[in-house]
N, C-alpha and C positions, 0 to 999 in steps of 0.2 A: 496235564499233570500225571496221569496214568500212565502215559508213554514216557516222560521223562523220570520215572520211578525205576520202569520196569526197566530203563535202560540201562541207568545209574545203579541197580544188582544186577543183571549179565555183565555189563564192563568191570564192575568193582570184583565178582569173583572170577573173571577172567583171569584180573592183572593180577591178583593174590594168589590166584591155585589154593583154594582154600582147600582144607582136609576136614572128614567129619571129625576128628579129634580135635580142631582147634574151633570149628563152628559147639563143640559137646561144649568147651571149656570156655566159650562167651557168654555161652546161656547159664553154664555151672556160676560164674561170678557176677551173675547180674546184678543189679542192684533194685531191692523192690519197697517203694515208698507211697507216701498218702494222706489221706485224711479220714476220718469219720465226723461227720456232721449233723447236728440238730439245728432245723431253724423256725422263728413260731413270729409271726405277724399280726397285729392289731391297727385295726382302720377303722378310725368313725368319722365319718363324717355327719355334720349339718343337716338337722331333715331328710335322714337317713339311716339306713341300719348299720351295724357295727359289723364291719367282714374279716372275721379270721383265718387262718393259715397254720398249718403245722405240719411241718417234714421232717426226714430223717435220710439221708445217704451219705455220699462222700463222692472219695475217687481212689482210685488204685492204680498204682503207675511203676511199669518195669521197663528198665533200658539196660541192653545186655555190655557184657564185656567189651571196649575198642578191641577190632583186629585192623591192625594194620592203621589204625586212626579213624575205623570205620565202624558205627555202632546205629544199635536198631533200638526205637522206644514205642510204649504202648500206653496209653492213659483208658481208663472205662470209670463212668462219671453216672451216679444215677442218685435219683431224687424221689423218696417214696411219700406221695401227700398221704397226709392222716385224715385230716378233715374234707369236707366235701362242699365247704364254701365255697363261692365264687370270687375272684382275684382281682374285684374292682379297687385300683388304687395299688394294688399291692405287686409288689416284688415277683418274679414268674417263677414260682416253685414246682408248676405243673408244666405239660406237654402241652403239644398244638388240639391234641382231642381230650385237654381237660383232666387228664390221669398221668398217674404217676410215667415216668419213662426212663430208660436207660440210652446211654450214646457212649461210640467208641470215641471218643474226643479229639485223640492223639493217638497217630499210628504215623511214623516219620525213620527217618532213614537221617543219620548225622558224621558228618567226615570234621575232625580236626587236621589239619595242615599246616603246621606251622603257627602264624599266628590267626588264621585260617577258618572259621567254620562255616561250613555248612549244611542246612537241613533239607528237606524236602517232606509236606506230605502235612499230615495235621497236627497242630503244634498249638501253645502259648505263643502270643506274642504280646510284649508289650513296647508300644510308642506313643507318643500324645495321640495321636487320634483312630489308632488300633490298636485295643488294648482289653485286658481280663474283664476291668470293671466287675470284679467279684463280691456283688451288694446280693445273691440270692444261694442256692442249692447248686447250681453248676453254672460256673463263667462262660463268657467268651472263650471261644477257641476258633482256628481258622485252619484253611488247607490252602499250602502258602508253600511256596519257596524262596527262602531265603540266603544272604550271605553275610558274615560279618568280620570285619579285620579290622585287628589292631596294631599293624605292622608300623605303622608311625607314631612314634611314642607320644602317651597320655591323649592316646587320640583313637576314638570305636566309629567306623565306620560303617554303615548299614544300608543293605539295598535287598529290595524283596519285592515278588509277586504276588498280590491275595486274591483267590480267586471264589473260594465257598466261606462262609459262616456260619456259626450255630451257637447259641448260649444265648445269655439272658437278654440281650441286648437285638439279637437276630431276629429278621420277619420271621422264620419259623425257630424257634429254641430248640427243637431235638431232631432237627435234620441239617446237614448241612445243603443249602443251597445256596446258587450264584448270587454272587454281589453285583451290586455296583449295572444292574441292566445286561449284566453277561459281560460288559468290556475288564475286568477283572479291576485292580486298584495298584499299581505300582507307587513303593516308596522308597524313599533315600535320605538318610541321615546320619550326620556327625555329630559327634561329643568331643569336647574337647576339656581338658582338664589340666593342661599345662603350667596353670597361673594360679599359684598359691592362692589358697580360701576362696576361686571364682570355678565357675561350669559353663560350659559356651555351649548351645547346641541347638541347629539348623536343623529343618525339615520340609521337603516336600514331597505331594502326596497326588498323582497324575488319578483323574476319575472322569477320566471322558467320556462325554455324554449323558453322566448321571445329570443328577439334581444339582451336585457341586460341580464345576468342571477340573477346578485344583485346588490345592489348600498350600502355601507357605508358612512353613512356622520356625520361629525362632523365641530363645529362649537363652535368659543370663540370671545368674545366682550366685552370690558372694555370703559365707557366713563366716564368722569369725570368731574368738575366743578373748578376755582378757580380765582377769583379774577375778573370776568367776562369773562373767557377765558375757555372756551370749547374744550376738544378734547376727540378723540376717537382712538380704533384701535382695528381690526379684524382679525381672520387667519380662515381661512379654510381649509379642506381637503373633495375628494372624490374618492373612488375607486370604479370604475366601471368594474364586472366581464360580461366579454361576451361571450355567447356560441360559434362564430368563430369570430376570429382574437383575439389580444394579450387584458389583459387587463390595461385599460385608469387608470391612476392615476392622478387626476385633487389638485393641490396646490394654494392659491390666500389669497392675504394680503388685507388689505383698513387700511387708515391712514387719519384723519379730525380733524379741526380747527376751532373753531366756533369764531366771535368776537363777543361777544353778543352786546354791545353796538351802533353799527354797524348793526346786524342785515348779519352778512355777515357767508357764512361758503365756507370752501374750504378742498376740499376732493380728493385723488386718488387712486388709484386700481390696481393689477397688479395679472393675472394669468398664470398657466405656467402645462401644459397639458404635459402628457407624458401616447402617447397612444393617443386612438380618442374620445374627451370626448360630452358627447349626455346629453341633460337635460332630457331626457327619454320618453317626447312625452305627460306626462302629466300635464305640467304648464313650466311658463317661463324659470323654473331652479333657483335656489338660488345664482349664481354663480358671485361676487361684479363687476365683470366690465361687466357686460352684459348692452348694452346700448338700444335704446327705441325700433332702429331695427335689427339692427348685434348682433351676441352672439356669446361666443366662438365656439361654433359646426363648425361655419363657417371658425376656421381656421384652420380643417382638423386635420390632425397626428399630436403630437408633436409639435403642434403653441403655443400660448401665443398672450396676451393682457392685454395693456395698458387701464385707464380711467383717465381723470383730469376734477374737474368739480368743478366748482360755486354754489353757490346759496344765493341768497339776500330776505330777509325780508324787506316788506315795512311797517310793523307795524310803526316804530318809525321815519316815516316823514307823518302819520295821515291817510295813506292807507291801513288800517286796513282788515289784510283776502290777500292783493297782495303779490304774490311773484316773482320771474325769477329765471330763471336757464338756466348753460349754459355745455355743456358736449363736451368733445375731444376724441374720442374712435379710438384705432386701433389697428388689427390683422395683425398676421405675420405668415405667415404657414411656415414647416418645409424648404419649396423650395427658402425661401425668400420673396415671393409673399407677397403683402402689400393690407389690406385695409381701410379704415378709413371710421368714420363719425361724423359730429358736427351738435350737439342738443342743439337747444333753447326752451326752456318750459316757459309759463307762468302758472300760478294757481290765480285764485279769487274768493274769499270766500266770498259772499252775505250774511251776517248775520249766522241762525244756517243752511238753508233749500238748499240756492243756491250754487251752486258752477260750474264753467267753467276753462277747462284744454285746454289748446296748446301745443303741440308738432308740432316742425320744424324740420326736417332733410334734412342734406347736405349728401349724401353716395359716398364715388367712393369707389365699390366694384366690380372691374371687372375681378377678379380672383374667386366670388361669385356670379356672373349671373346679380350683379348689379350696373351697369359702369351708373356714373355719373345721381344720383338719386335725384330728390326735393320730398319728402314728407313732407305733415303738415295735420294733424289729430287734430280735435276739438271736447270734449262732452263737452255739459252743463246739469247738472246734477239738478233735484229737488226732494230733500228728503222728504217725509211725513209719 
């Protein structure tokens, strides 16, 4: 990765002949963006004590002027705990040594060409199974080369190298280390959007030698509109090869209703695992009934799961930016073993800049290590 960096600046300012007057005036017109962040955590468990969390950081991200279609970006991401609980159960607001920490997240190098791009270097990325998964203080991010075109109309094409991790979701959160056993992760995927009110979009994901050996995923969605009456419907597949034991073949529908006038929608979900299906350790998973804390992983061989859930707009009684929501989730492993959990979420949308999210959870999941759970997790969020 280093050597194709260092490469990709000697040949780019070669072929440019750049001048310090036009390098003065990428940096003069940068563009500098972000967030500041509050986030506060409450876990009780069962015949146990109540573990809280309270942080405060963001991130801060500048990517300079294109020259020539050629531009440079920088992300710095840090997370400062307040309390000095321990994070059993809870979200990773803290470092590998327990304390507040900072990371350069994103430092990448980006070329447009035509319909063209591409990155190099540490980046966001999101796809179903590498992806932000931005549930704590600082996400996912990866050091990755990437390509994407959409030189065939209504049609993104994507193919990339992943070779480190770091965020909430990574063996270590504030370092980037190798993925995947050191053999990196290559993936490749299309979107297609050609066909009025449908989405089409394939992926596979090469991880040789890991724990997965590959993952195919594909993915169909149709919504539509009529008379003020909204709905939708989803199918998914994926197949997960693994280097020992059998491999997982993961099935799941979603089917929604929207009443616009109302401002109401209502939506359910339903998966069905044959094999032991694993969102693969680098984002939440794409998988439609995974709920805010439980996911299918958790229901073992051969489970399945249920979602039914709510969600209400307060636009149209003058509370503009409110919403709620309400979620019913439950797993069923192969042994019969049950677990459930219901989610209440609120969302408020302050103008363009503010925004504050709630998540409640009620869990009895005691065939999953988690018997009889209250959590409720809060960010408020300012964009600039």
């Amino acid at each position: 990765m280093r050597i194709i960096i260092i490469c990709f600046i000697i040949c780019s300012a070669n072929s440019l002949s750049l001048q310090a007057g036009t390098l003065e005036a990428a940096f003069q017109n940068a563009k500098v963006d972000g967030y500041l962040r509050g986030g506060y955590q409450y876990h009780n468990l069962k015949n146990d004590k109540t573990h809280l969390d309270y942080a405060v950081g963001g991130k801060l991200h500048m990517e300079t002027a294109a020259i020539s279609g050629i531009s440079g970006g920088v992300s710095f991401y840090n997370s400062n705990s307040i309390s000095n609980d321990d994070d059993s159960g809870l979200v990773t607001f803290r470092g590998s040594s327990d304390a507040s920490y900072s990371i350069l997240g994103e430092a990448y190098l980006k070329a447009n060409f035509g319909n063209t791009m591409i990155k190099i270097g540490r980046q966001e990325i999101e796809t179903p199974f590498a992806q932000l998964d931005d549930i704590g203080m600082i996400p996912n991010t990866f050091e990755a080369a990437i390509l994407v075109n959409k030189d065939i109309k209504d049609t993104t094409i994507f193919v990339g190298n992943i070779q480190k991790m770091a965020g909430v979701d990574a063996k270590v959160v504030d370092k980037f280390t190798k993925i995947n056993d050191n053999k990196n992760m290559q993936a490749i995927g299309i979107h297609y959007e050609g066909i009025k009110d449908i989405s089409l979009s394939g992926w596979y994901y090469r991880l040789k030698d890991a724990e997965i050996d590959n993952i195919a995923y594909f993915e169909a969605d149709y919504e539509g509109t009529s008379n003020g009456f909204g709905y939708g419907f989803g199918v998914q597949y994926a197949q997960q090869t693994y280097n020992v034991g059998k491999t997982a073949n993961i099935f799941g529908t979603t089917v929604s209703a929207t009443l616009e006038n109302v401002g109401l929608t209502l939506a359910a979900a339903y998966t069905r695992v044959k094999g032991n299906a694993a969102t693969s350790g680098f984002g939440g998973g794409p998988f439609f009934t995974n709920s805010e804390y439980l996911i299918i992983d958790n229901a073992g061989v051969d489970g399945k799961a249920t979602w039914y859930g709510a969600e209400w707009n307060a636009d149209l009684i003058g509370a503009k930016g409110l919403s709620f929501g309400l979620g019913q989730f439950s797993i069923e492993a192969e042994t019969g073993n049950k677990s459930t959990e219901k989610d209440f979420i609120a969302s408020y949308e302050i103008g363009d800049n503010m925004e504050i999210h709630m998540v409640y959870s009620d869990i009895d999941g005691s065939n999953v290590g988690e018997d009889n759970v209250k959590h409720l997790r809060i960010f408020a969020n300012y964009h600039f």
